[in-house]
C-alpha positions in Angstrom: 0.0 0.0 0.0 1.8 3.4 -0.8 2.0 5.9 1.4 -0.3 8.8 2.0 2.1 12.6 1.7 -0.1 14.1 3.9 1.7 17.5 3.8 3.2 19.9 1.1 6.1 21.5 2.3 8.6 24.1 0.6 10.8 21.2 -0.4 8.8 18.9 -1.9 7.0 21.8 -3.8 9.6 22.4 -5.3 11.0 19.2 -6.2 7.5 18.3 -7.7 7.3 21.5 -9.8 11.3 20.8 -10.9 10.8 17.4 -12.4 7.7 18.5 -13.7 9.8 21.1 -16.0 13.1 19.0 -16.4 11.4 15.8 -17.6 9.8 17.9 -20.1 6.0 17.3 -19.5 2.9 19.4 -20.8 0.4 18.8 -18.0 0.7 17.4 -14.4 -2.5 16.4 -12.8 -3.1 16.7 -8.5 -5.7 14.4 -6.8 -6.7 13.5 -3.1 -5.8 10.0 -3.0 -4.0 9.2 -6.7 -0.1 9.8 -6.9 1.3 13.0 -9.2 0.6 12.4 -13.2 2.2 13.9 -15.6 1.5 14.1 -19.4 4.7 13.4 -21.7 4.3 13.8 -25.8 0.5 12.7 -24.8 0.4 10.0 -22.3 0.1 10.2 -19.0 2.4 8.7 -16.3 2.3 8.4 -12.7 5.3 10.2 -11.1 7.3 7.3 -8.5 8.3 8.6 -5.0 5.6 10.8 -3.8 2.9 8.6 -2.6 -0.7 9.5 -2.6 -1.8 12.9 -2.6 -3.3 13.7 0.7 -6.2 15.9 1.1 -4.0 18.6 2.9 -1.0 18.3 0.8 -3.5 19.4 -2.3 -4.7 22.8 -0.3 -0.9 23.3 0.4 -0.1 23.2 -3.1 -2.6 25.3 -4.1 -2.0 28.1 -1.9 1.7 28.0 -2.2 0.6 28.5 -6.3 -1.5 31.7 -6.0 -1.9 32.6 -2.2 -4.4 32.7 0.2 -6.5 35.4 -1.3 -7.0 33.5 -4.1 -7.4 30.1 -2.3 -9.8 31.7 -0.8 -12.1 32.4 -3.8 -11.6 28.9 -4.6 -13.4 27.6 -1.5 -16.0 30.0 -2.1 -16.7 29.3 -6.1 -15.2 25.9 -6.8 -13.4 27.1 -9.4 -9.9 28.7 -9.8 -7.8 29.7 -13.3 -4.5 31.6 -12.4 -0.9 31.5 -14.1 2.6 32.2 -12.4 5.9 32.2 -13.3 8.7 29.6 -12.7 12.7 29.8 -13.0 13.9 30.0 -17.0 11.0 31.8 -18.2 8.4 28.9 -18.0 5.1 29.9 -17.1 2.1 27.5 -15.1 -1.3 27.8 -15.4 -3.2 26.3 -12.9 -6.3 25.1 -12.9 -7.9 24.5 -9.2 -11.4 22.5 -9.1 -14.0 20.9 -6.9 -14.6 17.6 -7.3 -16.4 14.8 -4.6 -16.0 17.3 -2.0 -11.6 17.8 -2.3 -9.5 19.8 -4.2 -7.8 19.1 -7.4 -5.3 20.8 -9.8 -4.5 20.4 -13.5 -1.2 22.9 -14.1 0.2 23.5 -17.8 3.5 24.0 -18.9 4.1 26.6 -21.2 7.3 27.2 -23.2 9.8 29.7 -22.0 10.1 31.6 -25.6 8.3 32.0 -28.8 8.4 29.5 -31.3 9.5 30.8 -34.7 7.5 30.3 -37.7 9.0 27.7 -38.8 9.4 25.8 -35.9 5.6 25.8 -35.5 4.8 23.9 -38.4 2.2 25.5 -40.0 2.5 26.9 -43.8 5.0 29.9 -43.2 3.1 31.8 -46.2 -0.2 31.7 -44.2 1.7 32.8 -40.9 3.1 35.9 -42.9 -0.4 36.8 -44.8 -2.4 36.8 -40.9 0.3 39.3 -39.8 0.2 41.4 -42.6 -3.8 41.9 -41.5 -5.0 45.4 -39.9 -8.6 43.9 -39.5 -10.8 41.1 -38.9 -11.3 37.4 -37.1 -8.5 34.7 -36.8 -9.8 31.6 -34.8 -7.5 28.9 -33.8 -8.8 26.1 -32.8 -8.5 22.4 -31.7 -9.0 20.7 -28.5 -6.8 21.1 -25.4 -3.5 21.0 -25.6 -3.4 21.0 -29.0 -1.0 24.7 -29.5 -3.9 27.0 -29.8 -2.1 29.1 -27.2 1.1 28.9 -28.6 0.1 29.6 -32.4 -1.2 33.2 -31.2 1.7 34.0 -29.2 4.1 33.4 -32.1 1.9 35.4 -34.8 1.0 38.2 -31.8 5.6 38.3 -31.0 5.6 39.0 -34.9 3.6 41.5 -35.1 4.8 43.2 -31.9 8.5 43.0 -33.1 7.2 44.4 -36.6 4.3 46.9 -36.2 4.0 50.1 -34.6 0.1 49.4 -33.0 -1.3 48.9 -29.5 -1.7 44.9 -29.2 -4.5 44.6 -26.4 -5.0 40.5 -24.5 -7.7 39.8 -22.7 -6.8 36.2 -21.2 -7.9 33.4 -18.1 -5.4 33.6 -16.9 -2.6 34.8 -18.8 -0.3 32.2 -20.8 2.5 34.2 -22.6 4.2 37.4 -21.1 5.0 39.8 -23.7 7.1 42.9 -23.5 6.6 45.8 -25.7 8.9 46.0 -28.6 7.9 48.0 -31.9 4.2 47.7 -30.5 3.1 48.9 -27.8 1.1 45.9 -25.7 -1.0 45.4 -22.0 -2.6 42.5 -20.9 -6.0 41.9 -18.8 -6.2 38.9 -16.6 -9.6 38.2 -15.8 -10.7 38.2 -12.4 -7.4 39.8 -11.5 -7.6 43.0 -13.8 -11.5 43.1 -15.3 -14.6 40.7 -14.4 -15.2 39.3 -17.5 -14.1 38.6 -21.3 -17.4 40.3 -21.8 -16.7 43.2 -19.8 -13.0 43.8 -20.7 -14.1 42.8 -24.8 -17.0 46.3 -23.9 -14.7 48.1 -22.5 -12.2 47.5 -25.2 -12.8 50.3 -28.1 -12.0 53.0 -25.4 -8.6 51.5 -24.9 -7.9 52.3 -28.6 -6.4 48.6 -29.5 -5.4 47.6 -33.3 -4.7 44.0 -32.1 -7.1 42.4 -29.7 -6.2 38.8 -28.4 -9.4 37.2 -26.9 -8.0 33.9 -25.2 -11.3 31.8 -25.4 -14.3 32.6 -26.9 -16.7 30.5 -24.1 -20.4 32.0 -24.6 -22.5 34.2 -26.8 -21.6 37.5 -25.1 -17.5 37.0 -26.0 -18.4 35.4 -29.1 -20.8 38.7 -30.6 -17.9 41.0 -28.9 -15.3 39.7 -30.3 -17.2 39.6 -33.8 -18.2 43.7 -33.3 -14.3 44.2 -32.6 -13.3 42.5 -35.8 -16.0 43.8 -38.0 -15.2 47.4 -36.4 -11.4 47.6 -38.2 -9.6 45.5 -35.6 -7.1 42.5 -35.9 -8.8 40.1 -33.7 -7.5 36.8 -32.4 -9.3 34.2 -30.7 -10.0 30.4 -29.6 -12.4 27.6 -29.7 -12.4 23.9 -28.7 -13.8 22.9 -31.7 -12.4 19.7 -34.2 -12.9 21.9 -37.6 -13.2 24.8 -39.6 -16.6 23.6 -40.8 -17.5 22.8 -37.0 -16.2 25.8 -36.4 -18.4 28.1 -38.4 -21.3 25.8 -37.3 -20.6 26.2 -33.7 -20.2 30.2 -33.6 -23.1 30.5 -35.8 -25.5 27.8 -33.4 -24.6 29.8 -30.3 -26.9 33.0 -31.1 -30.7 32.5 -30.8 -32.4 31.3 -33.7 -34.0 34.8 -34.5 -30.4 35.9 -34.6 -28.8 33.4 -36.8 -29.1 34.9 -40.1 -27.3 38.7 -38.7 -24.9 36.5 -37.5 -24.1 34.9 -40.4 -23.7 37.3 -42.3 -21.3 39.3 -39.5 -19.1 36.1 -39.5 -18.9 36.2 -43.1 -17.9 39.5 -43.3 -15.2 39.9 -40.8 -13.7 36.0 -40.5 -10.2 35.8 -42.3 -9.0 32.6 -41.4 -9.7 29.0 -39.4 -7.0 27.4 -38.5 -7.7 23.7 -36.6 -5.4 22.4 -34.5 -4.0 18.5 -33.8 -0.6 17.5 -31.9 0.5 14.2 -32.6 3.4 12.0 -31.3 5.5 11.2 -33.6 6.5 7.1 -34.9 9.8 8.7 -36.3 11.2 9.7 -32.9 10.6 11.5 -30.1 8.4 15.3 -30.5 5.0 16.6 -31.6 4.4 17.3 -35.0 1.2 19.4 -36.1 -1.6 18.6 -38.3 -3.8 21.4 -39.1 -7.0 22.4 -41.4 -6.6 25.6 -42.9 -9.5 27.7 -44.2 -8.8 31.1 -46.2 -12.5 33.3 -46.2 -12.1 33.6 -50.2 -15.2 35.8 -51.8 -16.5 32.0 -52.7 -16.5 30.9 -48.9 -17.8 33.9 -47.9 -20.9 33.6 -49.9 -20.9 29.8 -48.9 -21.4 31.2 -45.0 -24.4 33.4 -46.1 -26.0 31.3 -48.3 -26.5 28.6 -45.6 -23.8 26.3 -47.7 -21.7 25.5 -44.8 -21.3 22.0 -45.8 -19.6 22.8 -49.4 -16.7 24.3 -47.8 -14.6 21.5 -47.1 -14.5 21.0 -50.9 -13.2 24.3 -51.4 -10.6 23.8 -49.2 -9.6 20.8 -50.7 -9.2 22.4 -54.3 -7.5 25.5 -52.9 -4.0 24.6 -52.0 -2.7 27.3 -53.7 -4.5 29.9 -52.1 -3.0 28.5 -48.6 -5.6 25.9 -47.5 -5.6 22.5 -46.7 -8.1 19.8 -44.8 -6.9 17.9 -42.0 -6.6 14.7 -43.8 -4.1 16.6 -46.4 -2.3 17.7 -43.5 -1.8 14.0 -41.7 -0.9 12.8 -45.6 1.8 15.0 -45.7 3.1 13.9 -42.3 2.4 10.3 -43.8 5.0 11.4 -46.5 7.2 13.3 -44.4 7.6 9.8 -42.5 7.2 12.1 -39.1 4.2 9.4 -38.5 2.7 6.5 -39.7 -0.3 5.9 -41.2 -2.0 4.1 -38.8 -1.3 7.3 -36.4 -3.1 9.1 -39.0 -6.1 6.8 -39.1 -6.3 7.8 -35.2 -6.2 11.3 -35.4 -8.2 11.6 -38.4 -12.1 12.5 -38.5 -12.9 11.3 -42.0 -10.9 7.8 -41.9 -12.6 6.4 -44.9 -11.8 9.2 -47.0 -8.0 9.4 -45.5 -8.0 5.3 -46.3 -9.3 5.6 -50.3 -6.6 9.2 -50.6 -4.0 6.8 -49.7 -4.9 4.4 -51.7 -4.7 5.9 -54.6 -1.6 8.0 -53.7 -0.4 4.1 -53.7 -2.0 3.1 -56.6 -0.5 6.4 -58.8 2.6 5.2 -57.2 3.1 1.9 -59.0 1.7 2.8 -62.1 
């Protein structure tokens, strides 16, 4: 039977925290009665030598992380979001919860720099093209931990090292620190610095932004203000857990009452500029991530498929459109296929339209030997 760590002192905090970081994981999960997990390249693995987690050692953790103020709020709500700052430039954010009457935390790792474009591994062309932008709606999206977060840092550390503008986040908490370069940029924590994405997203067009980083747009009210923002002559970036650009459009549009579906149709048609849906997969070729991604470009043509209620039709113009910068998902895992970073069975996994990935390859195959 292991042993219960019943306490969290200053030591072990920090040894937990340190291995977190050195052995290179993503997430590490905290829960009364299960040992320390930690996600590496997508799996996750208990950590050996701490025992269980004991009720107490989980509410020292916690308020070692963000203090007893905030710890406070947590026993009052159930719910706590909060980032902080670790040795080399990493930063953690924590996620505090509820659950059958203890306390649990989830804590991410982010990276301690920016990634360059072409480390990201996403069509450097398209990169380029969203920074060169002065208005209107980028959404990444994907489901967690898939590099949403990390996408818009590196196109937002572009733009900040290139363009003289006023680059405005409004985030829950906070992921990536950045310092003003050639732009000029402040950042609103929620909870800490304004109530609510809502609230902050209103109060916005006074604080005269030309970049506006929404981290997560969760409901209708951050959804139709971060639309008004972009449709107003603003660069707007934003996320959403959804699987694909086609979901994605679906999902932004099903959110408003029905009476308001059609405005907002045509809103998102107007101001959208580009999709881009997010997958991190483990690589068969060695150890890493590599990134599979749908990319949707809002040509005149896709526009009018989002007001003519054609929503569906818009996969097959993103599979005819490579030169204009787009590509499905299933293109994207085929070129990792060929790139030999996975294999096709990997792809099969990751992939939501298996058949159609199967008969591609087949005929890749077929073309092959002929």
């Amino acid at each position: 039977m292991e042993r219960m760590l019943e306490n969290m002192d200053q030591q072990m905090y920090e040894a937990l925290l340190r291995e977190f970081v050195e052995r290179g994981g993503s997430d590490l999960h905290l829960a009364v009665n299960n040992p320390p997990s930690i996600r590496i390249l997508g799996k996750l693995q208990v950590m050996q030598g701490y025992g269980l987690m004991g009720d107490n050692a989980i509410k020292d953790m916690i308020r070692r992380m963000v203090g007893e103020n905030d710890y406070l709020q947590l026993t009052k709500t159930g719910d706590l979001d909060r980032a902080m700052s670790l040795e080399g430039g990493y930063r953690l954010r924590i996620n505090a919860y509820r659950q059958q009457g203890t306390y649990s935390v989830a804590l991410r790792l982010l990276p301690n720099r920016f990634f360059s474009f072409e480390e990201l591994g996403l069509p450097i062309n398209v990169l380029e093209a969203i920074c060169k932008l002065h208005s209107g709606l980028i959404l990444v999206t994907g489901t967690t931990s898939s590099g949403k977060s990390t996408t818009i840092a590196s196109l937002v550390d572009r733009i900040n090292k290139e363009r003289p503008c006023h680059i405005l986040t409004i985030e829950d908490p906070i992921e990536y620190c950045h310092v003003s370069q050639t732009a000029f940029v402040t950042q609103r924590e929620i909870g800490r610095d304004t109530a609510s994405f809502g609230e902050a997203l209103r109060r916005a067009m006074r604080e005269d932004p030309d970049v506006v980083v929404v981290g997560e747009m969760r409901d209708l009210e951050t959804m139709s203000a971060a639309l008004t923002i972009a449709e107003t002559g603003h660069l707007t970036f934003a996320t959403l857990h959804t699987a694909s650009a086609v979901q994605t459009i679906s999902r932004v549009i099903s959110a408003y009452p029905a009476a308001q579906q059609a405005q907002a149709r045509i809103q998102l048609a107007t101001c959208l500029q580009y999709v881009i849906s997010q997958k991190l997969i483990p690589r068969d070729s060695g150890p890493g991530l590599s990134l599979a991604a749908e990319i949707l470009v809002l040509t005149p043509a896709v526009r009018a498929l989002i007001r003519e209620e054609k929503s569906h039709q818009i996969k097959t113009a993103m599979q005819t459109s490579s030169q204009l910068g787009m590509q499905t998902l299933n293109q994207s895992l085929g070129a990792l296929v060929d790139q030999k970073h996975i294999t096709m069975e990997t792809a099969l996994n990751y992939s939501e339209e298996k058949t159609e990935l199967r008969q591609d390859d087949a005929e890749a195959t077929e073309n092959e030997e002929l």
